[in-house]
C-alpha positions as CSV (number, residue, x, y, z in Angstrom):
1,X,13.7,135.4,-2.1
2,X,16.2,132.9,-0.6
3,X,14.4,130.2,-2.1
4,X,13.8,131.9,-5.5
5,X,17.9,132.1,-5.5
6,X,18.4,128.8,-5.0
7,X,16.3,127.5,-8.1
8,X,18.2,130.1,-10.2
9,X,21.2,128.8,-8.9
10,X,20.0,125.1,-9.7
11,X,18.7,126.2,-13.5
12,X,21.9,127.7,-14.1
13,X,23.7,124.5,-13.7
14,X,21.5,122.9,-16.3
15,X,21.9,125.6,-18.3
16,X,25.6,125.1,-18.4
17,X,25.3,121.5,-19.0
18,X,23.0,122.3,-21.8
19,X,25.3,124.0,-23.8
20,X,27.0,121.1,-23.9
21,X,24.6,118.3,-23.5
22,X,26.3,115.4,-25.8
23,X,29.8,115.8,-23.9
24,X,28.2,116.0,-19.8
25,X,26.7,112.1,-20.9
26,X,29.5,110.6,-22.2
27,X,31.2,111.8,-19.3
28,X,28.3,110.5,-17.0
29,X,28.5,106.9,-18.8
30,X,31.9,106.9,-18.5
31,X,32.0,107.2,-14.7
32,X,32.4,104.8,-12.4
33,X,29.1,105.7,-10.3
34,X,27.3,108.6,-9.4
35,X,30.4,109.9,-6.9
36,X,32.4,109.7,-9.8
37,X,30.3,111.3,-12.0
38,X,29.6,114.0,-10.1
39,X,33.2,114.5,-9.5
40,X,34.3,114.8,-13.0
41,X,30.8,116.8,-13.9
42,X,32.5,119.0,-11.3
43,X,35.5,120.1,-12.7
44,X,34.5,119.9,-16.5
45,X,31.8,122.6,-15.8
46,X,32.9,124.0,-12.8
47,X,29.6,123.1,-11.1
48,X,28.9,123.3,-7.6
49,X,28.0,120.1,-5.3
50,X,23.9,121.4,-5.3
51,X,24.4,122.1,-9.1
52,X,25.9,118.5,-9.6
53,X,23.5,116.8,-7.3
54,X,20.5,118.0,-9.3
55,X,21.9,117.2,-12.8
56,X,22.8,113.4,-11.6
57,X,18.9,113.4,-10.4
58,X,17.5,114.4,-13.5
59,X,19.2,111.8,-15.6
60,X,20.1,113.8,-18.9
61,X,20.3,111.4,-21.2
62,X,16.5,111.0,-20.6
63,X,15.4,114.9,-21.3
64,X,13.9,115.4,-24.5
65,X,14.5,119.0,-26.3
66,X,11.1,120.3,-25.1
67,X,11.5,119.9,-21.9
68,X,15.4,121.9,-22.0
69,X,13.0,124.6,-23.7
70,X,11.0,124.8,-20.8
71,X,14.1,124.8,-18.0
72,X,15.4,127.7,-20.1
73,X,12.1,129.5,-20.0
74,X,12.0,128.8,-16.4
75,X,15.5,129.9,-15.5
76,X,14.2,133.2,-17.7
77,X,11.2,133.8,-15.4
78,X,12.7,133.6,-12.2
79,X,15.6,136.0,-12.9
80,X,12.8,138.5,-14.2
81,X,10.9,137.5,-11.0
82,X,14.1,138.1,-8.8
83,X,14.9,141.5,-10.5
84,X,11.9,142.4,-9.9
85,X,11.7,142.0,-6.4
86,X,15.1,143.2,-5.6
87,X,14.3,146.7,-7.5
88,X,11.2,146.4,-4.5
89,X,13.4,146.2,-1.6
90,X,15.8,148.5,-3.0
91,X,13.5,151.5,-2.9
92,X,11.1,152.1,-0.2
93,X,8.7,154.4,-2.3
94,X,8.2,151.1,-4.6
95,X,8.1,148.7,-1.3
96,X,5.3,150.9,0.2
97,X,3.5,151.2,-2.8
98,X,3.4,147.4,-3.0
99,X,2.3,147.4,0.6
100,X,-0.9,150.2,-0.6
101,X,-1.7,147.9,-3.7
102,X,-2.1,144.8,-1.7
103,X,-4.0,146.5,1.4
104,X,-6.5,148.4,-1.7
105,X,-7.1,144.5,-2.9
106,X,-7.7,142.8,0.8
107,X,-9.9,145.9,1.4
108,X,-12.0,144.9,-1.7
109,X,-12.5,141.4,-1.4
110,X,-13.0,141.3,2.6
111,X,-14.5,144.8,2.9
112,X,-17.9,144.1,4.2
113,X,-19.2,145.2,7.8
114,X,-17.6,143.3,10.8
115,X,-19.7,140.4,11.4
116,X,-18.3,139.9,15.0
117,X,-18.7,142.0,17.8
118,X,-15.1,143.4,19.7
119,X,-15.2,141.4,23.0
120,X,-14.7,144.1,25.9
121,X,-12.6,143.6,29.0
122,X,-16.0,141.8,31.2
123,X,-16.4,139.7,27.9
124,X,-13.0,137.8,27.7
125,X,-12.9,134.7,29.4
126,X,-10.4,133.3,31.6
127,X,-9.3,130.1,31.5
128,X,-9.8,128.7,35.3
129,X,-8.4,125.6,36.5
130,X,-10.1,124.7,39.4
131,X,-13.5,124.7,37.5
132,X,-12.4,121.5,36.0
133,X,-11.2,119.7,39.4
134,X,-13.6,117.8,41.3
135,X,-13.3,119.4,45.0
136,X,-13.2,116.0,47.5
137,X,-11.8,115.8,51.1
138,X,-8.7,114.0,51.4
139,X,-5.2,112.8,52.5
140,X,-1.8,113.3,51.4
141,X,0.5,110.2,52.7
142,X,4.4,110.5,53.0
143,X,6.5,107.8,54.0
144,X,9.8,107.7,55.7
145,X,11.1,106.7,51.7
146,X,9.9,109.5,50.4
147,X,6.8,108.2,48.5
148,X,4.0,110.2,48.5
149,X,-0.2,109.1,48.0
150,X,-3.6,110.4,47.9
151,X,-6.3,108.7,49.8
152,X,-10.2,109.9,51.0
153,X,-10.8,108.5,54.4
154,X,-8.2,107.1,56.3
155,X,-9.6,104.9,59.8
156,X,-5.8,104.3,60.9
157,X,-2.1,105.0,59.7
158,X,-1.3,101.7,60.3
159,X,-4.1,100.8,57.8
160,X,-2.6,102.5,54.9
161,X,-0.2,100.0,52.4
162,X,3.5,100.4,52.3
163,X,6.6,99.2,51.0
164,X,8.6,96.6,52.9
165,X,11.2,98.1,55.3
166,X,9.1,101.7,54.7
167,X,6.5,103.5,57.3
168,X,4.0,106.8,57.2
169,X,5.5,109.7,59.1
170,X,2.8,112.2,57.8
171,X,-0.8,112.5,56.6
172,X,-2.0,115.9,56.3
173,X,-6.0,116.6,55.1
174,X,-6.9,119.4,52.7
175,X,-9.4,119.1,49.5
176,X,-8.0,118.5,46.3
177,X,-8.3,122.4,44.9
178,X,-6.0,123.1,47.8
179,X,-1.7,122.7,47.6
180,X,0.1,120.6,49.5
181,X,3.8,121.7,50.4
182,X,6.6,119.3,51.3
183,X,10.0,120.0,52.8
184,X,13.2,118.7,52.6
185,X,16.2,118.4,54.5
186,X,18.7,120.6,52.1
187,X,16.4,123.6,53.1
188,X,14.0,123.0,49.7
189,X,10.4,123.2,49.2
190,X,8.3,121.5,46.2
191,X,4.6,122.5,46.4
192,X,1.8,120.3,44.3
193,X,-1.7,120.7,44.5
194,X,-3.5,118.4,46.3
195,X,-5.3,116.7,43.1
196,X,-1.8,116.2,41.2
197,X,-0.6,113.8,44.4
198,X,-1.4,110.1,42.9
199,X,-4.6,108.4,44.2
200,X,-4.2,105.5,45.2
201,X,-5.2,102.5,47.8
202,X,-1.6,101.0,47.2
203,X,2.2,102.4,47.6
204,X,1.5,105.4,45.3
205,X,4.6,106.9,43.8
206,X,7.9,108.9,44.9
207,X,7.7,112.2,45.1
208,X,10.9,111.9,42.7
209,X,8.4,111.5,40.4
210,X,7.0,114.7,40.3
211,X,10.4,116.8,42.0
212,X,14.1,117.4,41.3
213,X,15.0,116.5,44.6
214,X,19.2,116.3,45.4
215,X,21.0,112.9,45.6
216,X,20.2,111.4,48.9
217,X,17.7,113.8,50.3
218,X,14.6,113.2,52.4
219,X,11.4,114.7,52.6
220,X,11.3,115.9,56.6
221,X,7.5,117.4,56.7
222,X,4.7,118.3,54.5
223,X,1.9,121.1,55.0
224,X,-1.0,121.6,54.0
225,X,-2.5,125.2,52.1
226,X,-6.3,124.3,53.3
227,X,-7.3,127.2,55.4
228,X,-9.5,124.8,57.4
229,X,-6.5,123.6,59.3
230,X,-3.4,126.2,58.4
231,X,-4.8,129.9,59.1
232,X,-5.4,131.7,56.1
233,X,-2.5,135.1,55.5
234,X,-3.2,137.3,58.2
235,X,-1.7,140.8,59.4
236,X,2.3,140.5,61.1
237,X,2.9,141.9,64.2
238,X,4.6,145.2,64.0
239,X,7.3,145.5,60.8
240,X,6.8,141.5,60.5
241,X,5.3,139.9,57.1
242,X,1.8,138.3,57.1
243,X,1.4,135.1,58.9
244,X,1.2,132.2,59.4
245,X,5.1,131.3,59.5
246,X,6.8,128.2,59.3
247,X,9.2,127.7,62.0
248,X,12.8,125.6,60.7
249,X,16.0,124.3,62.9
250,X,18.7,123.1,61.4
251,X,21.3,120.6,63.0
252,X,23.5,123.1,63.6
253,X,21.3,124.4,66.3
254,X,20.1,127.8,63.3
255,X,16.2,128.8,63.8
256,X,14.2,130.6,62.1
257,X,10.4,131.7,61.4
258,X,9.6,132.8,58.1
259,X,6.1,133.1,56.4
260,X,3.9,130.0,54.7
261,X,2.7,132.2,52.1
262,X,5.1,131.5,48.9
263,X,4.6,128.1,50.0
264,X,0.7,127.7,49.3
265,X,1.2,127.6,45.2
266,X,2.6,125.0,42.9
267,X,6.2,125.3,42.6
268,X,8.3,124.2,39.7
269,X,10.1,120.6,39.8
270,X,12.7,122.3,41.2
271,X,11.6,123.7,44.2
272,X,12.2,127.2,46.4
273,X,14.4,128.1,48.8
274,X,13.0,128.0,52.4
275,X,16.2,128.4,54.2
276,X,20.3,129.3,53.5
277,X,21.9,126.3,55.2
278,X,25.8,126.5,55.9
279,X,28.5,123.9,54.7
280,X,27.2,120.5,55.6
281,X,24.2,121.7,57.9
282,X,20.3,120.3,57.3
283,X,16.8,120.8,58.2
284,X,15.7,118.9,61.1
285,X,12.5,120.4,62.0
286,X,9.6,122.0,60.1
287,X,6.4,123.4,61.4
288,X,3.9,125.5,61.8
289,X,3.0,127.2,65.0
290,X,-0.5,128.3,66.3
291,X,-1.2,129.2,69.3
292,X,2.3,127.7,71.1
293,X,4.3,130.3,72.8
294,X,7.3,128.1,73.1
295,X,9.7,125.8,71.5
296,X,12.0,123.3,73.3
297,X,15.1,121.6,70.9
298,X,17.8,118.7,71.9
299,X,20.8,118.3,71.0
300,X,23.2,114.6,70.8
301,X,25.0,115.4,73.6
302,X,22.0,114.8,75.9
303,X,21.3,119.6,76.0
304,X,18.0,121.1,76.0
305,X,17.2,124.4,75.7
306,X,13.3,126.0,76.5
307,X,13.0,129.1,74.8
308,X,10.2,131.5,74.0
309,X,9.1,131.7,69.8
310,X,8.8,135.4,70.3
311,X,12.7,135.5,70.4
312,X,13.2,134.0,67.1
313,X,12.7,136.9,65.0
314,X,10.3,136.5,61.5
315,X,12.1,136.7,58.2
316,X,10.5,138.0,55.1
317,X,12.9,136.2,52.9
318,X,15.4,133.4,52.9
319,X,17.9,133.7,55.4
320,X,20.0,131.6,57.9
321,X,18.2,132.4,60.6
322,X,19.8,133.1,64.5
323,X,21.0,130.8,67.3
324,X,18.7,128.5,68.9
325,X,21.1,126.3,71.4
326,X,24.5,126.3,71.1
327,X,26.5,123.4,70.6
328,X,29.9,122.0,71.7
329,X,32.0,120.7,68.6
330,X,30.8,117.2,67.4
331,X,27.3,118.0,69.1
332,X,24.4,118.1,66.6
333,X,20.9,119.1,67.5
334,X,18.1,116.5,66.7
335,X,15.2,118.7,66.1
336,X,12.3,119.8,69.1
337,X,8.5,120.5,70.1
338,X,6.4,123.4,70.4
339,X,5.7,124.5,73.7
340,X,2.2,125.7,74.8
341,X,-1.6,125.1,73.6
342,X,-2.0,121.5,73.8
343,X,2.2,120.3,73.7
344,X,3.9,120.4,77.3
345,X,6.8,118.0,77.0
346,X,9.5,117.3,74.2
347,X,10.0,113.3,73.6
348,X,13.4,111.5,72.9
349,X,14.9,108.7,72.7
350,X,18.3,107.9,74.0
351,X,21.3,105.9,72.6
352,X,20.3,102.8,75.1
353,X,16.7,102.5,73.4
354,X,15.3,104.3,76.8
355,X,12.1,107.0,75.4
356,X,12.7,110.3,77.9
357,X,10.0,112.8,78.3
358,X,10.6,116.5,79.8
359,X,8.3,118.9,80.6
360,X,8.3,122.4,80.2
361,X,7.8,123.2,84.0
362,X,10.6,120.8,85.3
363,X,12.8,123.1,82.7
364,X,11.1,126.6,82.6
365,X,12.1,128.9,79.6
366,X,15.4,130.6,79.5
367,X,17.4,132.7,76.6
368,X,17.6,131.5,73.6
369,X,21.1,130.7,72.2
370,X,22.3,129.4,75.1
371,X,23.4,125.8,76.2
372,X,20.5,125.1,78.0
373,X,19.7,122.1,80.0
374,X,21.9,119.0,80.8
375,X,19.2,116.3,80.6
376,X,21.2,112.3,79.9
377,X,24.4,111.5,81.2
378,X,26.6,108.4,80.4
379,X,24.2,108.6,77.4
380,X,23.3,110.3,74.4
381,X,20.4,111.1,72.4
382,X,19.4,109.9,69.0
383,X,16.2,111.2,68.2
384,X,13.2,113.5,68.7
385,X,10.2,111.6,69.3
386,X,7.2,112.7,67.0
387,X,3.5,112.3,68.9
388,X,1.8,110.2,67.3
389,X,0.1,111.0,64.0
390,X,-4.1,112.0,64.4
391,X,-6.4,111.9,61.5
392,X,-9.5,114.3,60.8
393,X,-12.5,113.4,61.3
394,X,-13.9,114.0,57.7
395,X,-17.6,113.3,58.8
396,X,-17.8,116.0,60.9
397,X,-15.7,118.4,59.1
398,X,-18.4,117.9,56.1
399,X,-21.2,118.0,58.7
400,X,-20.2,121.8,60.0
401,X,-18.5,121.0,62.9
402,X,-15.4,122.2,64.1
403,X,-12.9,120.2,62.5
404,X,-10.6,117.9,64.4
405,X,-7.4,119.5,63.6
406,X,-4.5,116.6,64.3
407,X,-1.8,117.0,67.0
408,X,0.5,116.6,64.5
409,X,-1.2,115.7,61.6
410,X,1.3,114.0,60.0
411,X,4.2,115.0,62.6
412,X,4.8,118.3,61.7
413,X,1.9,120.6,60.8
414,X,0.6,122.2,64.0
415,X,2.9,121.0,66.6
């Protein structure tokens, strides 16, 4: 109807200029140009700017007296056509009986027996993904930089490419219909499945590539949703959610546990929440326990603390967690080790270059929250030593054997 209006409104204007055809082309020839033309078509017919604009196109002076007939017959027809239809939508009787007549005709000319047959529920087909992706064994590769590769069997980290100045600090295995999950200091998460991560026997690309990942922040740890090496969901204890749980510490000495589940499908490129970090804390440790019973953290100041996991209570949402050692002012802690299983010692490295090892039996377990031990003096500590990074062995994974699930496979999924 809107568009029916407008060529009315368009026919009008030619009508008008119709009436007085001889004077609107002198005044046309007269003008200075088609701004000035329109102008002074303007104000001699009181035309509108579309009105004006469709007279200059149509260049008058070239219409012959049949085709003004037919304008006029047009401009005729489409008032008739608009009265008609506006009587339609004034009265609902008419509108409806419009709506019967045109039914009655699509009945007739389409009303033969349904050639198709009405699909049931077990008939409709769902689109599925995974049917399309080739399932392989392989490795996801982060370095230090934050770039991020896919690669099938890996004999060494040191035999992997990367940039100049950069290094691995993870590789975890999983097949490519699986998700892999990294984590990042700000207390974000950003999962990608495992055939969406770039293969490649080069640098790969940065995992800004695929992430909206804050100015400045790192990648810490990445995990893997294969249930060949992360358990598969499995009953909490008690009130607790389902397991397994990723366990977090932040600088500011918070820990946490909190479960792996939302974590095992692709996120959006912004991420989720893993963790509600206070003014200017971070992440400095991400992992998943298994069969560990304990967790040992250090702080700056030369303080570790031994504490039993069963203390640090299981969240079933994103929260800041409780105290895991406590810290004097301008004390940080640097992240820790799992206690128990296979892990008996947490690694550091002191501010003189010096690598430190303590065992859990020279400092037994005590409450958590608490100061803990007093390990360096003169000295401080810089940094949590990672064991080094294992790799599985694929051949015997595919064979049926037990797979050789890493230490740390990639420094921060089982340890």
């Amino acid at each position: 109807m809107q568009v029916l209006r407008r060529r009315i409104h368009i026919l009008t204007g030619f009508k008008i200029i119709f009436d007085a055809l001889d004077r609107a082309i002198k005044i046309i020839r007269e003008s200075g140009g088609k701004a000035d033309a329109a102008e002074k078509l303007t104000a001699a017919f009181e035309l509108d700017d579309e009105q004006t604009t469709a007279i200059l196109d149509a260049q008058l002076y070239k219409i012959a007296q049949l085709e003004i007939k037919k304008i006029i017959d047009e401009l005729r027809e489409k008032k008739k056509e608009a009265d008609r239809i506006e009587a339609i939508l004034a009265s609902k009787a008419k509108l409806w009986g419009v709506v019967k007549s045109e039914l009655g005709e699509l009945a007739e000319k389409h009303g033969d027996r349904r050639r198709s047959r009405l699909a049931s529920d077990e008939d409709v087909l769902e689109f599925d993904e995974e049917a399309y992706i080739q399932r392989d064994n392989s490795n996801v590769v982060l370095t230090r930089d934050g770039w991020i590769k896919r690669v099938g069997r890996l004999a060494s980290v040191e035999g992997t490419r990367t940039r100049e100045g950069d290094a691995v600090i993870a590789v975890v295995p999983g097949s490519t219909l699986d998700h892999v999950a990294f984590f990042a200091e700000d207390g974000t998460a950003y999962t990608l499945r495992i055939n969406e991560v770039p293969a490649s026997s080069g640098y790969g690309e940065p995992i800004t590539k695929f992430f909206k990942l804050a100015d400045q922040v790192k990648i810490i740890a990445l995990m893997t949703s294969d249930d060949r090496f992360v358990p598969a969901d499995v009953p909490g204890a008690k009130d607790d959610p389902p397991g397994p749980y990723v366990l977090v510490v932040t600088a500011q000495g918070q820990i946490l546990r909190a479960p792996f589940a939302p974590f095992r499908t692709a996120s959006t490129k912004a991420g989720r929440k893993f963790v509600r970090l206070a003014d200017g804390d971070k992440v400095v440790m991400v992992t998943i326990p298994r069969d560990e019973t304990g967790v040992m953290l250090a702080s700056t100041n030369g303080r570790v603390i031994h504490f039993a996991l069963d203390e640090v209570n299981v969240l079933s949402g994103v929260g800041k967690g409780v105290m895991g050692i406590k810290l004097d002012d301008g004390d940080a802690c640097l992240g820790g080790a799992l206690i128990g299983n296979r892990f008996d010692a947490l690694v550091v490295e002191t501010s003189g270059g010096i690598t430190k090892e303590f065992k859990r039996g020279a400092h037994p377990p005590t409450s958590r929250g608490g100061k803990g031990y007093e390990v360096v003096k003169r000295t401080s500590l810089v940094r949590v030593v990672p064991p080094p990074i294992e790799l599985v062995n694929w051949d015997e994974v595919e064979g049926g054997g037990k797979p050789e699930k890493n230490g740390r496979a990639g420094s921060t999924l089982f340890d």
